[in-house]
N, C-alpha and C positions, 0 to 999 in steps of 0.2 A: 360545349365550352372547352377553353384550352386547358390539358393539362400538363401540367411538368413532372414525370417523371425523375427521380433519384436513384440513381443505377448501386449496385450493391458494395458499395467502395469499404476497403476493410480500412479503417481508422478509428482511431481513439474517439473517447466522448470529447477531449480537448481540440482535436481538429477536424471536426463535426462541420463545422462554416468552411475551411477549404475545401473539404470532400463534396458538397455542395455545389460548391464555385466551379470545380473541377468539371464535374459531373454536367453540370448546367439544365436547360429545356432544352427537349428533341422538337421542338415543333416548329413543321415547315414553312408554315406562315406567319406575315407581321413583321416588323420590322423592330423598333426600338427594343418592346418586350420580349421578343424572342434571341435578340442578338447580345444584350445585356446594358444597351444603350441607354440609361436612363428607364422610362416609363412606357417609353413606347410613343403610338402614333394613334389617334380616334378619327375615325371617318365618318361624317356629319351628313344625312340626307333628310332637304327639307322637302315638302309637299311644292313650298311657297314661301314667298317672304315676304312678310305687313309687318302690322305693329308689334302684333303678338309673337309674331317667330321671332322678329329684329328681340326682342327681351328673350325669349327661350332662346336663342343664340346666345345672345350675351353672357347671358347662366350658365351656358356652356362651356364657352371658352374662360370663363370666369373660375370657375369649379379646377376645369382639367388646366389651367397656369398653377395653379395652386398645390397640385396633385402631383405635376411635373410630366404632363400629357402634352406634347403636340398635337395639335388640331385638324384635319384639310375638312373644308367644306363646297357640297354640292346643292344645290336646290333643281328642283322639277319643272318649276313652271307648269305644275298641275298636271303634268302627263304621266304616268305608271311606268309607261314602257319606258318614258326616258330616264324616270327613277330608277326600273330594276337596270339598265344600261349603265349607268352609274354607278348603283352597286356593285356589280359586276367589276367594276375597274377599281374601285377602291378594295374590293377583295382580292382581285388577280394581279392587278399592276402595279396598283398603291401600296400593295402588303402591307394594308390597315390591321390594327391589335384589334383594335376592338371596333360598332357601330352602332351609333348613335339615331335615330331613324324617324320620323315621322312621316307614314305611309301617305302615298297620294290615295293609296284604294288599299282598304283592308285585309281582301281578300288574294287582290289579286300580287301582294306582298309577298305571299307564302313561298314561292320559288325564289327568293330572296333570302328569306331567313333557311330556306333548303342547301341552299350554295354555301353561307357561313355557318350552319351547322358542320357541313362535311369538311369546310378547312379550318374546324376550329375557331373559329372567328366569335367572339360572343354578340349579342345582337339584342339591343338595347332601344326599347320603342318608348316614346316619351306622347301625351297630348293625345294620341288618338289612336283607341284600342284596336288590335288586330285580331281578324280572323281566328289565326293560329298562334295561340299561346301557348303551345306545347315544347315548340323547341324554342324559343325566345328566352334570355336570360334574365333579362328583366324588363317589367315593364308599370311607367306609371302614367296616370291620367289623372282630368279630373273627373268626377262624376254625373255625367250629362245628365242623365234622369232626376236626379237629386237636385239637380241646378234647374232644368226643367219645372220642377216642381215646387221650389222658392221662387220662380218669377208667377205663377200661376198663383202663391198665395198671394204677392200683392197686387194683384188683378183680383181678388177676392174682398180681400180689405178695405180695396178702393170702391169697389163694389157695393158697399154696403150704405155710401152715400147718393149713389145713383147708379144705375144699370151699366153695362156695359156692351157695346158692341165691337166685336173684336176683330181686326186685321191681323192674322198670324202669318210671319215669312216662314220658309221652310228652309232650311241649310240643303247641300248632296246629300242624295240618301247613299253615297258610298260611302260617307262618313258614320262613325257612330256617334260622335258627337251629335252630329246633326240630328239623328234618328233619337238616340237619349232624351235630345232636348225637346224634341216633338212631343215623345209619348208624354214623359216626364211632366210637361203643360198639361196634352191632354186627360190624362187619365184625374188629376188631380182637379180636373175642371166639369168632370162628369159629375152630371145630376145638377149642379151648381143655377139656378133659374134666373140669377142675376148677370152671369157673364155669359155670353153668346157668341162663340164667334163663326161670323157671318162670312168669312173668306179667307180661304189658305192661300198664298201666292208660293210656288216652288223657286227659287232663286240659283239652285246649283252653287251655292256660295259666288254667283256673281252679281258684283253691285250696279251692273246696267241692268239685268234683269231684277233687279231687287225695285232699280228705280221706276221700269216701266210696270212691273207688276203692284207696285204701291200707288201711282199714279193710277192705273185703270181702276184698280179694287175704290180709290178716293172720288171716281168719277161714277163708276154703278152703283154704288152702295154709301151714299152723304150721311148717310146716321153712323157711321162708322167714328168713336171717340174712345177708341185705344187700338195701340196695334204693339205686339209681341214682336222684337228682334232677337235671333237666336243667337247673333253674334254684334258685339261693337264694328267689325268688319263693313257691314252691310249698315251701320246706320248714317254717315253722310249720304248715303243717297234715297233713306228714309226721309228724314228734313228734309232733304233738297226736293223730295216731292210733294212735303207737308207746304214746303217755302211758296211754292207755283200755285199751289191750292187754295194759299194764303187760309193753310190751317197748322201753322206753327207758333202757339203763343207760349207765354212759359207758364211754369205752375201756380195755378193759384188765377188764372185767369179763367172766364167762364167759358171760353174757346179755346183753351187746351184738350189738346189729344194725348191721355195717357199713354205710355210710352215707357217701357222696361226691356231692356236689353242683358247680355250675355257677354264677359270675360272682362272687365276692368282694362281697357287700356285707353291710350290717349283721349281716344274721341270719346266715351262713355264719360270719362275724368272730367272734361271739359264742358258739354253739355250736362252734366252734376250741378257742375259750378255758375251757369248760365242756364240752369232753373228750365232746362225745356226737354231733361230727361227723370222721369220719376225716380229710377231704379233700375241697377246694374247689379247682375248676381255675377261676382270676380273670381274666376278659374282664378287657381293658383303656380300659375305659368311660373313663377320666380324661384318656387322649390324643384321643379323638374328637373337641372342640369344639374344641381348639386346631388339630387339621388342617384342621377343617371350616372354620371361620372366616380362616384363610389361602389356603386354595385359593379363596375367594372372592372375595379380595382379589387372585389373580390372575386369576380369570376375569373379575371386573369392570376388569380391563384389558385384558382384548381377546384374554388369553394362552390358552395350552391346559396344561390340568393335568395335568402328569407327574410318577407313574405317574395316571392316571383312576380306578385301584381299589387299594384296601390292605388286604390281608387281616392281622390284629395277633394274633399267637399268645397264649396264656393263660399264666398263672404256676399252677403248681400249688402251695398252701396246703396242708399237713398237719400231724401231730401231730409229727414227727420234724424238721422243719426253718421252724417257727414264729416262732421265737426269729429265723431269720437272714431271713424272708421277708414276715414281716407287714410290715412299712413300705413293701412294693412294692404291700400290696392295699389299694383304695381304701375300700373298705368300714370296713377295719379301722384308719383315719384317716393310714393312711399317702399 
């Protein structure tokens, strides 16, 4: 992380603030906060951009106006290498203060956060935990496992009315999101003799393979009357294969297909409200840019960020407590 230095200036306690002034930051990188420009400059790298980043953007630039941050922003388009390439420019050409970051790949990050470790740069991962936490400045998420494991109890609950047979999507396993939410299902569904699930479809977070994999799983396996989405992302193209199947009824109908998804945004909001989604457990995408954009403003002061990692529990969204919980999910404009 950047530090600023105060060189040994002989002065009174009374001109303590110009010897300061005087004296200034030696560091070679960055631009606003190193030149005394205001607050500086934040460099923004997305994975991608939906519903859910379009809001954790917004949080961001929302947070750093406030702050007195300029903003530049990149997105991946889901390729790594094009992300650390981006990095790379926002660290060397852009002489970004500080970054903002949500990894295409976890792992393959690390020579990312290597590069602004060595110029100083602090390096700020938001959404989707990374490999290497060690030199990262801060970093938050929510807690996939935990979220994982509130969708699975109401697949239990529901359970208790009639059996269940379960379609479960799989996110990347580059993500840990993705992998959290798996376990976090599964392990929580062990031993359980009422829910069964009868087919994993892997999806790679893409919604043409979410669609043709829910489609085949609906055509081999017809006793199938619940299926698990690990993200609101992938659920239009869940419906749209229920729709073809002509097994999309809403709730409370005796040909509904149980149906609980993952993160609270638009679509999740939406099918709440049109009774043909049980249950949405809502990441808390809306606090991420405002911590993110604070802890920055402490590491660009030389400090160390406590806690360094924040795991943000989910709000579970369903049909029975709508009314007292929508305004907490961001999606549903609360």
């Amino acid at each position: 992380m950047r530090r600023y230095p105060v060189a040994r200036c002989a002065a009174v306690a009374a001109m303590a603030t110009l010897a300061l002034a005087a004296c200034g930051p030696t560091s070679t990188s960055g631009s606003g906060a190193a030149s005394g420009k205001g607050h500086g400059t934040i460099g923004v790298s997305f994975d991608l951009l939906n519903a859910v980043r379009t809001s954790e953007k917004s949080a961001i630039q929302k947070a750093a106006a406030s702050a007195g941050y300029k903003v530049v922003f990149d997105v991946a388009d889901q390729d790594a290498q094009k992300q650390a390439s981006q990095i790379q420019d926002l660290i060397q050409t852009r002489r970004v203060d500080a970054l903002i970051v949500i990894a295409q790949d976890g792992k393959q990050i690390a020579s990312s956060i290597s590069l602004a470790k060595a110029r100083h740069v602090p390096f700020v991962t938001i959404d989707r935990a990374v490999a290497d936490e060690q030199d990262i400045s801060f970093q938050i998420t929510g807690d996939p496992k935990a979220d994982g494991e509130l969708a699975a109890d109401e697949f239990i609950a529901a359970a208790r009315t009639k059996p269940l047979k379960v379609l479960e999507l799989v996110g990347a396993l580059t993500d840990q999101n993705a992998i959290g939410r798996r376990d976090g299902f599964g392990d929580t569904l062990k031993g359980n003799p009422k829910v069964t699930v009868v087919s994993q479809v892997p999806t790679n977070w893409d919604p043409s393979q979410a669609l043709d994999g829910t489609s085949n799983a609906l055509q081999k396996n017809p006793g199938i009357n619940a299926v698990f989405v690990p993200s609101d992302f992938l659920l239009p193209s869940v419906q749209s294969a229920l729709t073809t199947a002509k097994r999309l009824a809403p709730v409370g109908d005796p040909q509904h297909v149980f149906l609980v998804t993952i993160d609270g945004d638009q679509n999740g909001c939406k099918a709440i409200r049109d009774k043909t989604l049980d249950a949405d457990i809502a990441t808390r995408v809306d606090q991420f840019g405002k911590e993110a954009v604070t802890s920055i403003t402490t590491a660009l002061a030389g400090k160390d960020v406590v806690p360094r990692t924040v795991r943000s529990a989910g709000v579970t969204l369903d049909q029975a407590n709508r009314a007292a919980t929508e305004s907490r999910v961001w999606g549903c404009g609360g």
